[in-house]
N, C-alpha and C positions, 0 to 999 in steps of 0.2 A: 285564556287559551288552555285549552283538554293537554293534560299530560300524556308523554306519549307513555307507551309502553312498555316497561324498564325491558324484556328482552330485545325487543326492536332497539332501543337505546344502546345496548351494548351490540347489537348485532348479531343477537343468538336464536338460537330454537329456543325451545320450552324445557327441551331435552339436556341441554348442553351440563357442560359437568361442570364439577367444583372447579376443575385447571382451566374448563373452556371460558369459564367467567372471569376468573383471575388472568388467566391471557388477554383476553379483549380490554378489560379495565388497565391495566398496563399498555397495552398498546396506546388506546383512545387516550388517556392521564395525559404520556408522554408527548402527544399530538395536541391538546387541545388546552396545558396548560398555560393561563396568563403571560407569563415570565417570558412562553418557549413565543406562540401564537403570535408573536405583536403586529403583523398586520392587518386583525383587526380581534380587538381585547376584546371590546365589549360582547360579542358575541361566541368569542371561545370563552368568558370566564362564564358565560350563561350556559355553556354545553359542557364545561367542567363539571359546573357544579348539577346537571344533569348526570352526567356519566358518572358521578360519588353518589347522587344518593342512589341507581340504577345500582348500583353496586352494593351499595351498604344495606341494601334489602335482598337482593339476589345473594349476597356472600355468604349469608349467615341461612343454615337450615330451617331454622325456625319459623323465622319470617318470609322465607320462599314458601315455604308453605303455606303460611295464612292467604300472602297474595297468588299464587297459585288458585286456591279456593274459591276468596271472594274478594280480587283484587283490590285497589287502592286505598278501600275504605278498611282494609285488615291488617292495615301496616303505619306506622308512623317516625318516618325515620327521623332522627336526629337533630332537625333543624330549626330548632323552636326556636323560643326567646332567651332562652341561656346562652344560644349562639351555636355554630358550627365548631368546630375544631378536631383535628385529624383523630384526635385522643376518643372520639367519638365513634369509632369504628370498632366493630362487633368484632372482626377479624386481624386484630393489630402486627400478626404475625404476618399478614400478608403484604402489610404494608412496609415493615420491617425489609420483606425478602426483595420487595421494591425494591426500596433505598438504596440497598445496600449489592444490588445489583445493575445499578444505571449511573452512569458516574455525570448526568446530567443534574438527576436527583440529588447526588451528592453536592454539588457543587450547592447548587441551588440550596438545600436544606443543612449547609453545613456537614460535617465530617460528623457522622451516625454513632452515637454512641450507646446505641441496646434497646431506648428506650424514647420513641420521640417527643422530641420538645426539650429535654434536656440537653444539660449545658454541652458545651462543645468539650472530644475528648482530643487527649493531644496524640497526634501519630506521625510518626517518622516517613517522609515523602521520601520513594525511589525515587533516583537520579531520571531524568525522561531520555528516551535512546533519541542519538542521531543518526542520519542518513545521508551520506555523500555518494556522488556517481566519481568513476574514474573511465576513460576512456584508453583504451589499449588498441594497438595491431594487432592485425589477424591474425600473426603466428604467434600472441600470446597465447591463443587456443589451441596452438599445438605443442608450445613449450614450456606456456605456464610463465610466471612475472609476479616480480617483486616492487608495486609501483607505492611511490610516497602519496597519501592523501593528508589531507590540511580540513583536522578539524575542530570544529568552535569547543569552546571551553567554559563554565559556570561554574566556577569553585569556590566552597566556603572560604570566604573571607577569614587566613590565618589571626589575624590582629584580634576580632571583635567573636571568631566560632558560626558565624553565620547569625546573631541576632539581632545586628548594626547597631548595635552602641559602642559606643569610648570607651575601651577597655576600665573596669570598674566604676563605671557611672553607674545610675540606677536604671530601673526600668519599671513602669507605674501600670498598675492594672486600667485596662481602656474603659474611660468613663464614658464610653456611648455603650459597648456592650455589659460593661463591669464582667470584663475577663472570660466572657462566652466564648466570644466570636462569632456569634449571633445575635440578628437582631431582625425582629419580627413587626410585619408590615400586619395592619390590618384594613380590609376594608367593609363596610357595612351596606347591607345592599337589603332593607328592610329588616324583615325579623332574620336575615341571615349575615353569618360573616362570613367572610375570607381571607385566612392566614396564611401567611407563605413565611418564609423564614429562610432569611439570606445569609453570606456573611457579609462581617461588619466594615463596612467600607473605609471608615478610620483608621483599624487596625489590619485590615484585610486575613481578619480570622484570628490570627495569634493572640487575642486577648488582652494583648500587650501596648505601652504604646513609649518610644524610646523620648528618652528627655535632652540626652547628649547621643550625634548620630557618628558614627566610627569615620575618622578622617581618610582611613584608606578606601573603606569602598563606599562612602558615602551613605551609609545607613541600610543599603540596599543587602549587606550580609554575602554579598555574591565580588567574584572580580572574572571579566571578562578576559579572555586569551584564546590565543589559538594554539594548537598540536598538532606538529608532524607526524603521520604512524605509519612505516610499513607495513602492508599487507600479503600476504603470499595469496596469489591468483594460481590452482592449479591448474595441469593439461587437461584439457578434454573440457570445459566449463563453457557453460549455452553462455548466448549473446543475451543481457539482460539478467542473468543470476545472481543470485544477490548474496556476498558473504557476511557471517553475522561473527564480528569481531568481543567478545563479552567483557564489560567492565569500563571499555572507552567509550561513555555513550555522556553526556553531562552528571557529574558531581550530585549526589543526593544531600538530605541533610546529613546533621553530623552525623555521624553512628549508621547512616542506610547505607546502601548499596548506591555505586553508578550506574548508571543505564548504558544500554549496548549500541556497538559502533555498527549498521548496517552497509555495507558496500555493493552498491550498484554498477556490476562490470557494463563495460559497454565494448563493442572491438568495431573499431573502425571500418567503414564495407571493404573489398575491393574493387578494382576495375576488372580484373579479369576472373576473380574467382569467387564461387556464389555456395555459401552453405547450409547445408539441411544435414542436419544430424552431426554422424560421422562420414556423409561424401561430401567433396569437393566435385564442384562444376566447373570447368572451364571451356572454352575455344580455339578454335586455330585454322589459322588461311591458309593453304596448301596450294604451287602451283598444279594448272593443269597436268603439267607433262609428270610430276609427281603423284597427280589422283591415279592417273593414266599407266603410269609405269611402274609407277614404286619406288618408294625410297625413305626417306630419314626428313623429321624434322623436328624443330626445336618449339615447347611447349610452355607457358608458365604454368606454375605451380603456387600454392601457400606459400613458400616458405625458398622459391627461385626458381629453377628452369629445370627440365628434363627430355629426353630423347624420346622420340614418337615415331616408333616403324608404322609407313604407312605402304600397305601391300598393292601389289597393283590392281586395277579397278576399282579402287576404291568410288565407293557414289557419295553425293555431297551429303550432306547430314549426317551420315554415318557417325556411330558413338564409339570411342574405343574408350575402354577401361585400364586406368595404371594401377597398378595395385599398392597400398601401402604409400600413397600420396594424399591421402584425406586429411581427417581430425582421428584424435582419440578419441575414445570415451571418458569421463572422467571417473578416473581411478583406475585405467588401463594402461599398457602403454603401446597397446597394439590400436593401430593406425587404420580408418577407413580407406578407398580408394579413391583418385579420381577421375571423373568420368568427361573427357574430350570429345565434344560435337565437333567435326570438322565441316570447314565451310573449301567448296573448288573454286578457283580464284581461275576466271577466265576472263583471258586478254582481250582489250575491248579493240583493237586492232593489230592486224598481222602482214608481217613485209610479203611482197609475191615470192620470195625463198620460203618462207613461214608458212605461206598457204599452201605450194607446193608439196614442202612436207607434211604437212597435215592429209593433205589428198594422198599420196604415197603410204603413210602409215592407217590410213583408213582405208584404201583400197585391199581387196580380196588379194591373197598373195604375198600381201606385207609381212615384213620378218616378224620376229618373234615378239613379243613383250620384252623379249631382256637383252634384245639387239640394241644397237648401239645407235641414238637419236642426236641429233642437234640441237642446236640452240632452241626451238621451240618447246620443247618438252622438259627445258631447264629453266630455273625462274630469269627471270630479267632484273634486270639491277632499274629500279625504280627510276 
């Protein structure tokens, strides 16, 4: 089968630049390696090892050029019978800035110590943060709250230091890796190889491997628990904000840092009140003779009830605005409004006195708006 040709491989122009080749090879690596790929290997580790040597002639100026010139017959990458191996690349720096930037690669290639292929070096793991949601009422956004959350715990094991052995037992360099934490796969695929380098499953990296395992946390170097932490939730904080509590997040090794405590508010909806920003929404049923005439009525709020002058003629949907009934801002402590759609609430039947008055107070000639009405124009006891 005709090689394709290493720009099309990588996805480039002719043009593309030193980073534009370094980007694509990074991208396509991370896509199409073995380890990542496994639904179907045999044909990512054949476009792996297309998109390296695509690369290892594209990376290096020299030989861009030659193939440039007078393509594939002016270039000879790498992959004779001595074998492939990463050590093989013109641009080792690139490969470096890899590594040491993709924490898939890391995993995968062991913990990067300057120089690939060498031994594993030892480095101090941050603690990893966690994340709890708490769920609060709605006037915790107006007044702010102090709620307990309950979070998980991974702590060095006081007794053994976190390396699980029995306080002064020994500890034996791992005879699969002999003390790397690395241990490399190879496979041969004619005149080529392919090495990849793991860590070491026995030890699971540490180099180490315990003889006597610590009674208290079972060799494991960790002991599980849980923490209660107060939080402070201030006023005026969206639905969904997330507080970042620093230091309570799981226990690192010894000597590192904890990881941090994330807090995910949530505020419970209401039934009657709906939030955007700093306003409050709400509603209210008004009788007729009330839309009609005028008068006073009683409103929810955030945070409980308030008075509602409603003028006479009022028409239904009409919006009135309370002032200083909303949400804060956060970090304020001045108050949005809130804004009342009123709905007219008309009688679905009327006594012959009630229609009477109805015809009276509609007819030409009828007293004033702030005459004095009956029972129709006052609400009815349900």
């Amino acid at each position: 089968m005709a090689k394709k040709d290493y720009y099309e491989v990588l996805g480039l122009a002719k043009t593309a630049s030193p980073d534009d080749i370094k980007s694509a090879y990074r991208r396509l690596a991370r896509q199409y390696h073995p380890d990542v790929a496994k639904d179907n290997p045999k044909v990512a580790e054949e476009r792996f090892k297309e998109i390296s040597e695509a690369y290892e002639v594209l990376a290096n100026p020299d030989t861009r050029t030659r193939y440039d010139q007078r393509g594939f017959e002016a270039v000879e990458p790498n992959f004779g019978p001595g074998g492939f191996g990463w050590q093989n690349f013109t641009h080792q720096g690139d490969l470096e800035d890899l590594l040491s930037s993709n924490p898939f690669f890391q995993q995968l290639f062991g913990n990067y110590g300057g120089s690939f292929g060498g031994g594993r070096t030892s480095r101090l793991s941050r603690g990893s943060d966690v994340e709890v949601t708490v769920r609060l009422p709605l006037t915790a956004a107006i007044h702010g709250g102090k709620p307990q959350v309950t979070v998980p715990r991974s702590d060095v094991c006081p007794d053994c230091h976190g390396n699980g052995a029995k306080d002064g037992t020994a500890i034996e360099t791992c005879p699969e890796c002999h003390g790397s934490g690395q241990v490399r796969r190879i496979q041969n695929r004619g005149h080529t190889q392919l090495i990849s380098i793991g860590e070491c499953p026995r030890c699971r990296g540490t180099g180490q491997r315990i003889l006597e395992r610590c009674p208290t946390c079972h060799g494991s170097g960790r002991l599980n628990s849980t923490e209660h932490i107060e939080v402070t939730v201030p006023p005026g904080m969206e639905d969904g904000g997330v507080l970042r509590v620093g230091g309570h997040g799981l226990q690192g090794d010894e000597g590192a840092p904890s990881g941090d405590l994330y807090v995910h508010v949530v505020f419970e909806p209401s039934e009657h009140i709906h939030r955007e920003g700093e306003t409050a929404y709400g509603e209210a049923t008004v009788p007729l003779g009330i839309a009609v005439l005028g008068g006073e009525v009683t409103v929810d709020t955030v945070d409980g009830h308030a008075a509602l002058k409603i003028p006479a003629g009022t028409q239904p949907e009409t919006q009135f605005r309370l002032r200083g009934n909303g949400f804060p801002r956060l970090g304020r402590s001045v108050r949005g409004d809130l804004i009342v759609t009123v709905h007219v609430e008309i009688p679905h039947s009327l006594s012959g006195r009630e229609k009477e008055l109805l015809r009276e107070a509609l007819s030409p000639g009828a007293p004033s708006v702030g005459a004095k009405r009956e029972s129709l124009f006052r609400r009815r006891a349900p």
